[in-house]
C-alpha positions in Angstrom: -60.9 23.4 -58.7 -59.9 20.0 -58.9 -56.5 18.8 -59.6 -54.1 15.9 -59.1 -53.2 15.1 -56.0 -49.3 15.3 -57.3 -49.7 18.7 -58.9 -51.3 20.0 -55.5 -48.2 18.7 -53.6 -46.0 20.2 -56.2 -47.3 23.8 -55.3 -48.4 23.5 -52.0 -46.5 20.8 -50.0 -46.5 22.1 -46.7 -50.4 22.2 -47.0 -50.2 26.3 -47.8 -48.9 27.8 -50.8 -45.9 30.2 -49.8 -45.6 32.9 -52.0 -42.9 35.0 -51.7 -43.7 38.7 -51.9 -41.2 41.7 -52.8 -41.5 44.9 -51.6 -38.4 46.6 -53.4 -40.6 47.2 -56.5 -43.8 49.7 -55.0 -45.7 49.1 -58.3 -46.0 45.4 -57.5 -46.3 44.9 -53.9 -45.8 47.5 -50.9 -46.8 47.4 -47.1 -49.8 49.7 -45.4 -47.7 52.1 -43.5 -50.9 52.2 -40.8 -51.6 48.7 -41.0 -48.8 47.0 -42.1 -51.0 44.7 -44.3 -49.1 44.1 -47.3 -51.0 44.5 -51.1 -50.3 44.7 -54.6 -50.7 43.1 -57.3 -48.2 40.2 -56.7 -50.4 39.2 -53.7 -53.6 39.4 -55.7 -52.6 37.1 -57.8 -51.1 34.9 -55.2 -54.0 34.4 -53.2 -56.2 34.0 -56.3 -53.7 31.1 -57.2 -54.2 29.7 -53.4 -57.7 29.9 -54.3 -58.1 27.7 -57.0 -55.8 25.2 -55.7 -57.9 25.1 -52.2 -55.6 26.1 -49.9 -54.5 29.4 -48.2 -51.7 31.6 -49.4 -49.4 32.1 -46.6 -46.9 35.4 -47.5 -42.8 35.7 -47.5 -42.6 39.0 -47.5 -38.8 40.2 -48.9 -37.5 43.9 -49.0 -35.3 43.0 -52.0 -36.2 40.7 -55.3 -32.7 38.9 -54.4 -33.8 38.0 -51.6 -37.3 37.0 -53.1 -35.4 35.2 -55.9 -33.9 33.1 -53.2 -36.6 31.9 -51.3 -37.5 29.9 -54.3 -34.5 28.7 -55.4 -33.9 27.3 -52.1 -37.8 26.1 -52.0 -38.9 28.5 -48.8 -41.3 29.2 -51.2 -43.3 28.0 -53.1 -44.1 30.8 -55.8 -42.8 34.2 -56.4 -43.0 37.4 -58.4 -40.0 38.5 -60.1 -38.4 40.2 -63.9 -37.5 37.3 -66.2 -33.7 37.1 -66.1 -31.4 34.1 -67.6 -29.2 34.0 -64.3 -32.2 33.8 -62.4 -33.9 31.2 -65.0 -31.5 28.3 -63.3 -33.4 27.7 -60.7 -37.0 29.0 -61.4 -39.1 28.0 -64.0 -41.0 31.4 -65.4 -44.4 32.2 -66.4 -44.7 34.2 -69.6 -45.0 37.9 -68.2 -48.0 39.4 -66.8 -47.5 43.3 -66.5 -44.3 45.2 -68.0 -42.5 48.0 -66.6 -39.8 50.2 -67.7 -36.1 51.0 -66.4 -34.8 54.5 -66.7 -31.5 56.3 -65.5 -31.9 59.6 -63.5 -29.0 61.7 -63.8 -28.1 65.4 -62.6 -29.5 68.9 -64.6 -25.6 69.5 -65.2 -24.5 66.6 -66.2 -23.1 65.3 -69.8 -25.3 62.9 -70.0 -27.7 63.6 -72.4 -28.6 59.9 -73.8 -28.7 56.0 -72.9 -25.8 55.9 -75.4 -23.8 58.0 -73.0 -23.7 56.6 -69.9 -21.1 53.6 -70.9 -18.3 55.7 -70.2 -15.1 54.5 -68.0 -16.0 58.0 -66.5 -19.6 57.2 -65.4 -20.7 55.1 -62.4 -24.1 53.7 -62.4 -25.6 53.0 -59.1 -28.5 49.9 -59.1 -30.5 48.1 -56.7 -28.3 44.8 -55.3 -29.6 41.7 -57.4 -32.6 43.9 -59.0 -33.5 42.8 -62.9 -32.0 45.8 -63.9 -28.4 45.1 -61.5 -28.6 41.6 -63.6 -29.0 43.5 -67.3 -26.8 46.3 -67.0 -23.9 43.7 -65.7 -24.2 42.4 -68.8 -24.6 45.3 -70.8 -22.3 47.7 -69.6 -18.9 47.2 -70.5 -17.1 50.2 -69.7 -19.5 52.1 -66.5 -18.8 51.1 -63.1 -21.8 49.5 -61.4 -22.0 50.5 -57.9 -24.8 48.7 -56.1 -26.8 50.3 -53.3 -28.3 47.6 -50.6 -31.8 47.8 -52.2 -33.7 49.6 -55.1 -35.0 52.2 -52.7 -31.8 52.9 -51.7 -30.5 53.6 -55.1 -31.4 57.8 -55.7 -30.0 58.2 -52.0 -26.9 56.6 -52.7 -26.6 58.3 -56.0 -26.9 62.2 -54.0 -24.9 60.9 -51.0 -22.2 59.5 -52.8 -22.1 62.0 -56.1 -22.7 59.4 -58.5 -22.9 60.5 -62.0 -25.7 57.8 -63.1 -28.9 56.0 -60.9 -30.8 53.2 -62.8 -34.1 51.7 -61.9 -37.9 51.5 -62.4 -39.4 54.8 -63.6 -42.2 55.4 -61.6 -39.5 54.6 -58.9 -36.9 56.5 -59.7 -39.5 59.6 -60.0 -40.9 59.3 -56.7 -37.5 58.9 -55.1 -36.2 62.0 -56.7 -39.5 64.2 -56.5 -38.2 67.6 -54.2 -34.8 67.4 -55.1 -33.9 69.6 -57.5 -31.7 69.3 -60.1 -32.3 66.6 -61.5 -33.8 64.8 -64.5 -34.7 61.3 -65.9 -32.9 60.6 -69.6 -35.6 60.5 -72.6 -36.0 57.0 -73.2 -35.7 53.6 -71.1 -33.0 51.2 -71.2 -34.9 48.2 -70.8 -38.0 46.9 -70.8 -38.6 44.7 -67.1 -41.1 41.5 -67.6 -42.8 40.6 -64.5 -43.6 37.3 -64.1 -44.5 34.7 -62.1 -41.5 31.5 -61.7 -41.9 28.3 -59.2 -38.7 26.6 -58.1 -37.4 24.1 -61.3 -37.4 21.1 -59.4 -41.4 21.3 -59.0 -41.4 19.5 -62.1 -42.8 20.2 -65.8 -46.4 20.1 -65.1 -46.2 22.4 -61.7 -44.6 24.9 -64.6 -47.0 24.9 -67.2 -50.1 25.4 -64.7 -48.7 28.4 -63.5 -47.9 29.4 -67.1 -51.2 28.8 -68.2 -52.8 30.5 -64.9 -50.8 33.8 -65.6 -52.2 33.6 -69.1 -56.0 33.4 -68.0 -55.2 36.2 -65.6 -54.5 38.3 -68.8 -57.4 37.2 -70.7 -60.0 37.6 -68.2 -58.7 41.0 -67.0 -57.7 40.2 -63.5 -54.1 41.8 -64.3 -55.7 45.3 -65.6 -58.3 45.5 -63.2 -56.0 44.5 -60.2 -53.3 47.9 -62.0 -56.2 49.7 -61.1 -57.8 49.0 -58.1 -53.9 49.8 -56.6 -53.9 53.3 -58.9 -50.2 51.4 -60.5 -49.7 53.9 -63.4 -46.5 53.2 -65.3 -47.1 49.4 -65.9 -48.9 48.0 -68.8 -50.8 44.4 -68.7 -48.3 42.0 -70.8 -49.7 40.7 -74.1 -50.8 37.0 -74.4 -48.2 34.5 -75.1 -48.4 31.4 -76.1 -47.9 28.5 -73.8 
């Protein structure tokens, strides 16, 4: 692949492309317990991107997407993975999304809560992951629930038993294999919101480091890298994104 010198330096100006990876979503990225080699779709696609720009992908691995989200702003990285949010949009210029999950509140068997319309009650607290897409959406959303805001997303259904919190928010799949032997309790019928994972490079890259990225993410979808990289990791729960137009 060749490109201009300029638009190499743009992605890759310490000579690797540093892509930061984070684990606090298990759909997109997670660590070999064993090996401790880290996979997922996030790093598929990052080392395909290394690839075609001829040089090697060289992983920041985070254990929270705020922290992720920071290595780019701050340019420690050079790409990342993360839900398109407008607060995070100052500093990092997004892709159009590549796969979409879903964000769901767990509650307890016994609880009043029987719909997304009830859980903005000044009675309710809602416990998220710190600086997760969802932490970001609900702050802005709920006007009368107390967010309380564990250290991480995995954190979040322990912190919700531990500290009898009425409401826990997060990714599905998530949120189901976090609460799986406990009994007692039960997800809520429908999401809340809809989570867009995407691809983002820091802003200051310039225009044209944005839109070859964009366009990347888009042949990615096309060509059915994104779907057959959901499946070679068994990720159930997250759909391939539709095309968008660049």
């Amino acid at each position: 692949m060749t490109l201009d010198p300029s638009l190499l330096n743009a992605f890759a100006p310490t000579g690797k492309l540093r892509a930061s990876i984070n684990l606090g979503n298990p759909l997109l990225a997670n660590r070999n317990a064993p090996t401790g080699e880290v996979g997922g779709i996030s790093v598929d696609l990052a080392r395909e991107f290394a690839a075609r720009l001829g040089v090697e992908a060289e992983l920041v691995v985070f254990d929270t997407a705020s922290k992720s989200v920071d290595a780019v702003t701050t340019e420690a990285a050079d790409i990342g993975f993360f839900a398109i949010d407008p607060v995070r949009g100052a500093g990092i210029a997004f892709t159009a999304p590549y796969v979409l999950i879903e964000g769901f509140y767990l509650v307890r068997d016994d609880s009043p809560v029987q719909s997304n319309e009830d859980v903005d009650q000044e009675t309710n607290r809602v416990v998220v992951g710190k600086g997760s897409a969802y932490d970001l959406f609900l702050t802005r959303e709920l006007k009368r629930a107390q967010i309380v805001r564990a250290a991480s997303s995995q954190a979040v259904v322990e912190t919700f038993l531990a500290d009898g919190i009425e409401v826990a928010a997060g990714v599905k799949q998530q949120l189901e294999a976090d609460s799986a032997g406990k009994p007692g309790l039960r997800l809520l019928g429908e999401r809340f919101m809809v989570i867009q994972q995407a691809m983002g490079t820091p802003k200051s890259r310039g225009e044209a480091a944005a839109a070859h990225l964009k366009a990347f993410v888009e042949e990615m979808k096309r060509d059915g890298f994104v779907a057959a990289s959901l499946a070679r990791h068994g990720v159930k729960g997250a759909s391939v994104a539709p095309a968008s137009d660049l």
